[in-house]
MILUM-20498 format. One record per atom (N, C-alpha, C, O): residue in one letter; x, y, z. Coordinates in steps of 0.2 Angstrom, whole numbers, padded with zeros to 4 digits, always signed. Atoms other than C-alpha are relative to their C-alpha. Example, Ala and Ser with C-alpha at 12.3 -4.5 7.8 and 13.67 -1.06 7.14 Angstrom:
# MILUM-20498
A+0004-0006+0000/A+0062-0022+0039/A+0004+0006+0000/A+0009+0005+0003/S-0004-0006-0001/S+0068-0005+0036/S-0004+0005+0003/S-0001+0011+0004/
This chain:
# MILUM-20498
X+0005-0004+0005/X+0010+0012+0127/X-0001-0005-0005/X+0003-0008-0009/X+0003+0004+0007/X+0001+0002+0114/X-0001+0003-0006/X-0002+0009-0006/X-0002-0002+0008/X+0005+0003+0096/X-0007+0002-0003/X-0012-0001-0002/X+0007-0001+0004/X-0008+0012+0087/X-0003-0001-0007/X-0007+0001-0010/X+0003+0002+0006/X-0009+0003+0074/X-0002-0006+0001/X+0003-0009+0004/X+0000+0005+0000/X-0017-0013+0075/X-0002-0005-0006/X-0008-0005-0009/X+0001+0006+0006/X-0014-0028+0062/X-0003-0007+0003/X-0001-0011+0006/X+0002+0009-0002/X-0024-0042+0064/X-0002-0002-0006/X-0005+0001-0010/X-0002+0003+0004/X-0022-0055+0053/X-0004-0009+0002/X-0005-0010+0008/X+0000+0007-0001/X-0028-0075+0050/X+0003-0004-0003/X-0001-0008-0004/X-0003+0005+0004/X-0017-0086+0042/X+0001-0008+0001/X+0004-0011+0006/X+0000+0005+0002/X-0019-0104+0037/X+0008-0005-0001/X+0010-0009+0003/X-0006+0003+0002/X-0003-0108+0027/X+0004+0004+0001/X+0009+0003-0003/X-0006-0002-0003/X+0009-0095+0036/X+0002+0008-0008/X+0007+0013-0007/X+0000-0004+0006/X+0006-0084+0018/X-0003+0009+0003/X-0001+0015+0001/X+0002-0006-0001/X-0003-0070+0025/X+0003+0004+0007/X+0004+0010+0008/X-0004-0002-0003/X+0005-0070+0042/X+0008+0004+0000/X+0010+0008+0004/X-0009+0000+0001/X+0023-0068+0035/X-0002+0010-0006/X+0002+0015-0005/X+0001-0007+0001/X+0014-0051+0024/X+0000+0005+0004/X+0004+0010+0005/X+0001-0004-0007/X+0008-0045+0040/X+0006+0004+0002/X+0007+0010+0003/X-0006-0002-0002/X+0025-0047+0045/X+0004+0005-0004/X+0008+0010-0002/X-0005-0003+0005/X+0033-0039+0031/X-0003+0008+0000/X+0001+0013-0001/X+0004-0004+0002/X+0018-0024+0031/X+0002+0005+0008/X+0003+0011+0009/X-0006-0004-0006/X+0026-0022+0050/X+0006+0004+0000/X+0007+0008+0004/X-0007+0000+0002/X+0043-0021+0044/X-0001+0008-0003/X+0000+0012+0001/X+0001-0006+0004/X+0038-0006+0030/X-0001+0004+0004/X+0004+0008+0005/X+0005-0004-0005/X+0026+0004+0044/X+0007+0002+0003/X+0010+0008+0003/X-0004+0000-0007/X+0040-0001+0058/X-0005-0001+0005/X-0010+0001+0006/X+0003+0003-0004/X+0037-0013+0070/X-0002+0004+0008/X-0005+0001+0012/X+0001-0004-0004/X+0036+0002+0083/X-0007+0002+0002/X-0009+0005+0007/X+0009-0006+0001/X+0019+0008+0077/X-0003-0003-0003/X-0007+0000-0007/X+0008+0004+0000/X+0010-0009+0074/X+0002-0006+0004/X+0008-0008+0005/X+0001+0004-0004/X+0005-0022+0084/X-0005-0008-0001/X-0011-0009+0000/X+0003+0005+0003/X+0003-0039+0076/X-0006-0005+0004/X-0005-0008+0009/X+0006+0004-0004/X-0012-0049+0081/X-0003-0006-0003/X-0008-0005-0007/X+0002+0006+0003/X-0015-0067+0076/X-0007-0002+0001/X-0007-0006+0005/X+0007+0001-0003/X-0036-0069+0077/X-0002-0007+0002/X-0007-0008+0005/X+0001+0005-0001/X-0033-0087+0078/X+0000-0001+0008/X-0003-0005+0012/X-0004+0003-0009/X-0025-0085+0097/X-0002+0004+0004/X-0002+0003+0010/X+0001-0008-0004/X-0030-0066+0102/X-0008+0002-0001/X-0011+0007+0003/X+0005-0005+0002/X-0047-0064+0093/X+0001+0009-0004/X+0005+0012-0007/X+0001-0006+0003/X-0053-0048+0088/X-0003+0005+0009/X-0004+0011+0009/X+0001-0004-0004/X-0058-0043+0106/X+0002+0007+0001/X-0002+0011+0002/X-0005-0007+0000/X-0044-0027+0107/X-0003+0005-0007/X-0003+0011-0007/X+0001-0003+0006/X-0049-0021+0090/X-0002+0006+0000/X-0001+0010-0004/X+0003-0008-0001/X-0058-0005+0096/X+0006+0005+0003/X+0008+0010+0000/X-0006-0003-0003/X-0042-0001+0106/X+0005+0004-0005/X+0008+0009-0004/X-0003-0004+0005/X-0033+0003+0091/X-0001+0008-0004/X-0006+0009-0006/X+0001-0004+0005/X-0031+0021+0082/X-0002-0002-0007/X-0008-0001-0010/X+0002+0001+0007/X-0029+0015+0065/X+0002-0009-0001/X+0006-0012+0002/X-0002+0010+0000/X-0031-0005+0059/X+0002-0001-0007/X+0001+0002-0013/X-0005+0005+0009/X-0023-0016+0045/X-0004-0006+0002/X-0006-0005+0008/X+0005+0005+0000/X-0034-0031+0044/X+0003-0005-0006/X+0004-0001-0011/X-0003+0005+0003/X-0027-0046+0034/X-0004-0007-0001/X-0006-0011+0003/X+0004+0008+0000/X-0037-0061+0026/X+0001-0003-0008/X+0000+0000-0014/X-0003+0003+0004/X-0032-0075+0014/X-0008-0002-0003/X-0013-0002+0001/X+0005+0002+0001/X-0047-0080+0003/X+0000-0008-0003/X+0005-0009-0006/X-0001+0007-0004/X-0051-0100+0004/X-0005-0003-0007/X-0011-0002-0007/X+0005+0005-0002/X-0058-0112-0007/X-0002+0005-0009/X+0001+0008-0014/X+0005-0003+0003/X-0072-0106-0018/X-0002+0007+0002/X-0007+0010+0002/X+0004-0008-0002/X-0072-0088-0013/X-0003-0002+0009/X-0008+0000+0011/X+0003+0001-0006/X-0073-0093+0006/X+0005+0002+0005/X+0011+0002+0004/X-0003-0002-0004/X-0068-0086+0022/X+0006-0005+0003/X+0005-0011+0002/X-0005+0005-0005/X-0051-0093+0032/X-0004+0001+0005/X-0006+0006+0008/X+0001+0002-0006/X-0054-0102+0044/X-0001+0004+0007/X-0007+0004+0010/X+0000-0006-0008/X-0050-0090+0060/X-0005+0006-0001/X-0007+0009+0004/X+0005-0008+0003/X-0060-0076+0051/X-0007-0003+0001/X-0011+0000+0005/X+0006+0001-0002/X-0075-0087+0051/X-0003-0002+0007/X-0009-0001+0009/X+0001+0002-0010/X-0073-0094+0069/X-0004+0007+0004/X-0008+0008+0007/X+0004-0005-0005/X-0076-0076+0074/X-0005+0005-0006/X-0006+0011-0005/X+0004-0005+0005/X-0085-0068+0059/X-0006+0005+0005/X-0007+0011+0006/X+0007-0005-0005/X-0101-0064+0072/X+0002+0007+0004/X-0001+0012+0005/X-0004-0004-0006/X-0090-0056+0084/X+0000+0006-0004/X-0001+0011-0001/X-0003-0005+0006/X-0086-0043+0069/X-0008+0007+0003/X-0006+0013+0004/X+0003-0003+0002/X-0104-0037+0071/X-0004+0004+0007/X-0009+0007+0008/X+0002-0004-0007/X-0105-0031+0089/X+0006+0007+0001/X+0007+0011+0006/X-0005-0003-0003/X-0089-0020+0085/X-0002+0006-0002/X-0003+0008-0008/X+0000-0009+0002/X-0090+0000+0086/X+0007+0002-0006/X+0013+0005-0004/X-0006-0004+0005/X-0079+0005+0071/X-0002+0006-0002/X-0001+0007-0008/X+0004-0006+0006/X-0088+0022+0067/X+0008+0004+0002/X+0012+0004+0008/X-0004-0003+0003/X-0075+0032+0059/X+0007+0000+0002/X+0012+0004+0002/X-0008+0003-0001/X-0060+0020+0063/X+0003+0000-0007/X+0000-0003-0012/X-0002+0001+0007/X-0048+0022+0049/X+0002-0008-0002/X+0004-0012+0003/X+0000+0008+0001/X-0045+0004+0043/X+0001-0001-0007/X-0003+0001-0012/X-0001+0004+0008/X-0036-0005+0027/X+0002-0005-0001/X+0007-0006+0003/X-0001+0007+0002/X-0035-0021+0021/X+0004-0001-0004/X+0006+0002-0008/X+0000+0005+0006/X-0026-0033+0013/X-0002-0008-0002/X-0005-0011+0003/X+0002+0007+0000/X-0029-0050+0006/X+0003-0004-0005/X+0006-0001-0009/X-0005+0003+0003/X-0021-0065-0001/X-0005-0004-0003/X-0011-0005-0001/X+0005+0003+0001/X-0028-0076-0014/X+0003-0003-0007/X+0009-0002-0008/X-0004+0002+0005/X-0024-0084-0030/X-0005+0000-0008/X-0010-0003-0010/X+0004-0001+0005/X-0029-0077-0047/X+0000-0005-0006/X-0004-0005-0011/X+0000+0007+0008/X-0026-0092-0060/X-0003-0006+0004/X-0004-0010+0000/X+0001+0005-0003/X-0031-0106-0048/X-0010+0001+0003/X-0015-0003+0004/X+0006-0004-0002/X-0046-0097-0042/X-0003+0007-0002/X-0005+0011+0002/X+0002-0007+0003/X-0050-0083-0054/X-0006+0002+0001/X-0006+0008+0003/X+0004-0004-0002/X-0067-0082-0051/X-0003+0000+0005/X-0009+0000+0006/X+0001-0001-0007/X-0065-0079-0033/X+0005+0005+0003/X+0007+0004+0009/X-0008-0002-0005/X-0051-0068-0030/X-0001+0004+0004/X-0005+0009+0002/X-0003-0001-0007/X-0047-0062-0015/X-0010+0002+0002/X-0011+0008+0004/X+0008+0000-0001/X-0068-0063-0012/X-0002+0001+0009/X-0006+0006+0011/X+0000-0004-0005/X-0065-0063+0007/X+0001+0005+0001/X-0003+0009+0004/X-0002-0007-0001/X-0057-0048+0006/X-0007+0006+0000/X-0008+0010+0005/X+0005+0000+0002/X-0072-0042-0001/X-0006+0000+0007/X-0007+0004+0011/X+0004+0001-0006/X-0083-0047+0012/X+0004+0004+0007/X+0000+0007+0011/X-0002-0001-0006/X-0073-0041+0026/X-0001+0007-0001/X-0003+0011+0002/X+0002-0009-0002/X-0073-0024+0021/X-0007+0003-0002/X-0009+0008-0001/X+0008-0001-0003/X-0093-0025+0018/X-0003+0001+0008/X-0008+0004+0010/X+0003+0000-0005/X-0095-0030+0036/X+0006+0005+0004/X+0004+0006+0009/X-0003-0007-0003/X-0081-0016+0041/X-0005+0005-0001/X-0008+0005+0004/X+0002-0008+0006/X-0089-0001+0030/X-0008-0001+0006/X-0009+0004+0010/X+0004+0001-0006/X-0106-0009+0041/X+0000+0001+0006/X-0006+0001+0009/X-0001-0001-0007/X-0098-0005+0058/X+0001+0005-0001/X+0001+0008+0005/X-0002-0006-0001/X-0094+0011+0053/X+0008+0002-0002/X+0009+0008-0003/X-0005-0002+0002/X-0077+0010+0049/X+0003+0005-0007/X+0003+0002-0012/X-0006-0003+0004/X-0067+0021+0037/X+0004-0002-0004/X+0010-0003-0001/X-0002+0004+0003/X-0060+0012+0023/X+0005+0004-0007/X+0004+0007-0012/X-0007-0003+0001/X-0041+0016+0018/X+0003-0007-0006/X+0003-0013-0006/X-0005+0005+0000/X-0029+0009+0007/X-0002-0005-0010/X+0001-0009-0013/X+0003+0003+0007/X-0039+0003-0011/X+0005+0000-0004/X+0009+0005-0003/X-0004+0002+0003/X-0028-0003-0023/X-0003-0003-0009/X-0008-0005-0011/X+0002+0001+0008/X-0027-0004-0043/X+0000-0005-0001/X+0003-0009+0003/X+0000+0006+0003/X-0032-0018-0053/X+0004-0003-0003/X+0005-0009-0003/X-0006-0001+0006/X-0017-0015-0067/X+0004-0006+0004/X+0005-0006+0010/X-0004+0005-0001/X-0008-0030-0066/X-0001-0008+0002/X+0003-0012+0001/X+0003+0004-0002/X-0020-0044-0060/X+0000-0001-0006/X+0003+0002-0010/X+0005+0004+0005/X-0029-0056-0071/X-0003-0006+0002/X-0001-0012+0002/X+0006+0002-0004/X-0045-0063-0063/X-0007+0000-0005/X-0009+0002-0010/X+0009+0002+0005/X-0062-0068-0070/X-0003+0006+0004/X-0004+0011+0001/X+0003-0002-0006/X-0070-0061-0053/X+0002+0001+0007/X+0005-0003+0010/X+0000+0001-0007/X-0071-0054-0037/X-0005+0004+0004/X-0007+0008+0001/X+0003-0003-0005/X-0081-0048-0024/X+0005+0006+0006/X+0002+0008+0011/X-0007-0006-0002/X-0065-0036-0018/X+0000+0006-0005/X+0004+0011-0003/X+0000-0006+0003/X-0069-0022-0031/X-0003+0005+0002/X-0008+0004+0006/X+0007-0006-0002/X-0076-0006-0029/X-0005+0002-0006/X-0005-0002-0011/X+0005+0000+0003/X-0090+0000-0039/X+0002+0001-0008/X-0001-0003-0012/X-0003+0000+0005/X-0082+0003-0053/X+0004-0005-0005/X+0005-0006-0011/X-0003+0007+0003/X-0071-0012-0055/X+0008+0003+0000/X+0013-0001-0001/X-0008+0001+0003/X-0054-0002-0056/X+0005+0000+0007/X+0011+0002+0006/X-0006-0001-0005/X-0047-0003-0037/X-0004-0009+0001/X-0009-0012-0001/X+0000+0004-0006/X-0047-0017-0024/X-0003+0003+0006/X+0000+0008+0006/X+0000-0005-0006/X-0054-0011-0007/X+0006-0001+0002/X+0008+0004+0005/X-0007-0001-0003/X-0037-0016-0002/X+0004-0004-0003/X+0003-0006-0008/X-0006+0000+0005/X-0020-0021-0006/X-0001-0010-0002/X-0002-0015+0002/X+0000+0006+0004/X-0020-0038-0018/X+0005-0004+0002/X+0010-0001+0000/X-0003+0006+0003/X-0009-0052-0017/X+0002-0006+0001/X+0001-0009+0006/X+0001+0006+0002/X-0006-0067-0023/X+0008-0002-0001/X+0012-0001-0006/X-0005+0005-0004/X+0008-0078-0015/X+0002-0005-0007/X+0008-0005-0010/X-0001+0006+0005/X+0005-0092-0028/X+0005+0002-0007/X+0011+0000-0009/X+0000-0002+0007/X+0007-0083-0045/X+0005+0006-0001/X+0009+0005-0006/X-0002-0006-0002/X+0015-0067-0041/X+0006+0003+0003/X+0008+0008+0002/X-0003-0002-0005/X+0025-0068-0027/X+0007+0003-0001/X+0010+0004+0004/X-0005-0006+0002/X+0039-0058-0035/X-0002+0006+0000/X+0003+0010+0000/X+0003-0006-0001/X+0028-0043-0034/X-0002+0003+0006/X-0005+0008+0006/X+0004-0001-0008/X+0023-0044-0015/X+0005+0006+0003/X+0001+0011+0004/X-0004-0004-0003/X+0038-0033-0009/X-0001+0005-0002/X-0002+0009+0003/X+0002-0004+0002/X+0035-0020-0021/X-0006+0005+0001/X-0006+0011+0003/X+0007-0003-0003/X+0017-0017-0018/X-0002+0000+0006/X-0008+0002+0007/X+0002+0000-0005/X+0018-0020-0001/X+0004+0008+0002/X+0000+0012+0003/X-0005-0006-0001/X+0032-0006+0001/X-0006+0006-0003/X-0006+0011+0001/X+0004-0005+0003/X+0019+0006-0012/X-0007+0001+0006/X-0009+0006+0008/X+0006+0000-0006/X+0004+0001+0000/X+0000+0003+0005/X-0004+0007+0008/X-0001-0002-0008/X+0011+0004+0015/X+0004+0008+0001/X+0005+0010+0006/X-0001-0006+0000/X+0018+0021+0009/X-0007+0005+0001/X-0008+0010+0005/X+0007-0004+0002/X-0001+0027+0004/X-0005-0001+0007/X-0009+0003+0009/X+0003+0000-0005/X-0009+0019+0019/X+0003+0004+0005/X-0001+0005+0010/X-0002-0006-0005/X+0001+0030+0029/X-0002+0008+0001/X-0003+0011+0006/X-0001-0008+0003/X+0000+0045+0019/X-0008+0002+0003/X-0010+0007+0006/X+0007+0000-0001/X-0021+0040+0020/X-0003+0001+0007/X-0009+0002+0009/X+0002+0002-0007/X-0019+0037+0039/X+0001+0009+0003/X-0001+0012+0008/X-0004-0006-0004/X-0010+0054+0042/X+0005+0000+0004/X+0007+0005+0007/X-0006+0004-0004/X+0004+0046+0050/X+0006+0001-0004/X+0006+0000-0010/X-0005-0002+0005/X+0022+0053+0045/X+0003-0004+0001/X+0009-0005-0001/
């Protein structure tokens, strides 16, 4: 039986992998099924009940690597009314006016397929110039925040809080 949850994930520097990993752990690695985009694609993506999606943001506000290789592929995928949450890795003081900007991007071109967008996350705690990961308002994240560099004493905690509420959001006991 295939896990109904599927996480797929791109990791560069082993940062957003290793959340993924820990985001399994919280859930319980019974009921997700990690998926590296680098090596697996997105092809299975529909296969899923409910998805976790993982992406580091690069740079100037730019896509990693593996995410960009298949970005196109993103826009042939039927997500109507898949439930779907993000997280995103980035760094708020080294790239303030970029933070987690892929993030951002990926759940415009989710929200575009149709998907269902679970999992939004408070600002309270950051310190950022800019992102394109806000909601209209400015005071969540479309999904869960964190910052490896700066932070990384807060990952366990918010990962543990996230993955309580995306549950709760999923309907999943």
């Amino acid at each position: 039986m295939i896990a109904p949850i599927g996480l797929f994930y791109g990791s560069t520097t082993g940062n957003t992998e290793a959340v993924g990993e820990l985001i399994a752990e919280k859930i319980g690695f019974d009921r997700v099924q990690r998926i590296d985009v680098a090596a697996d694609g997105v092809g299975d993506i529909e296969s899923y009940d409910y998805l976790i999606l993982g992406i580091p943001t690069w740079d100037f506000g730019e896509l990693q690597e593996d995410w960009a290789d298949l970005w196109d592929q993103l826009d042939q995928l039927d997500l109507q009314g898949k439930p779907c949450a993000l997280f995103g890795l980035g760094d708020q003081i080294g790239y303030a006016e970029w933070f987690l900007d892929a993030m951002g991007l990926l759940h415009d071109k989710l929200q575009a397929r149709g998907a269902q967008l679970k999992g939004y996350w408070p600002v309270a705690g950051y310190n950022f110039e800019a992102s394109k990961a806000l909601t209209a308002d400015h005071q969540q994240f479309v999904g869960l925040a964190i910052d490896e560099d700066c932070q990384r004493s807060e990952t366990d905690e918010r990962v543990e809080k996230w993955c309580q509420q995306v549950m709760q959001e999923f309907g999943i006991n």
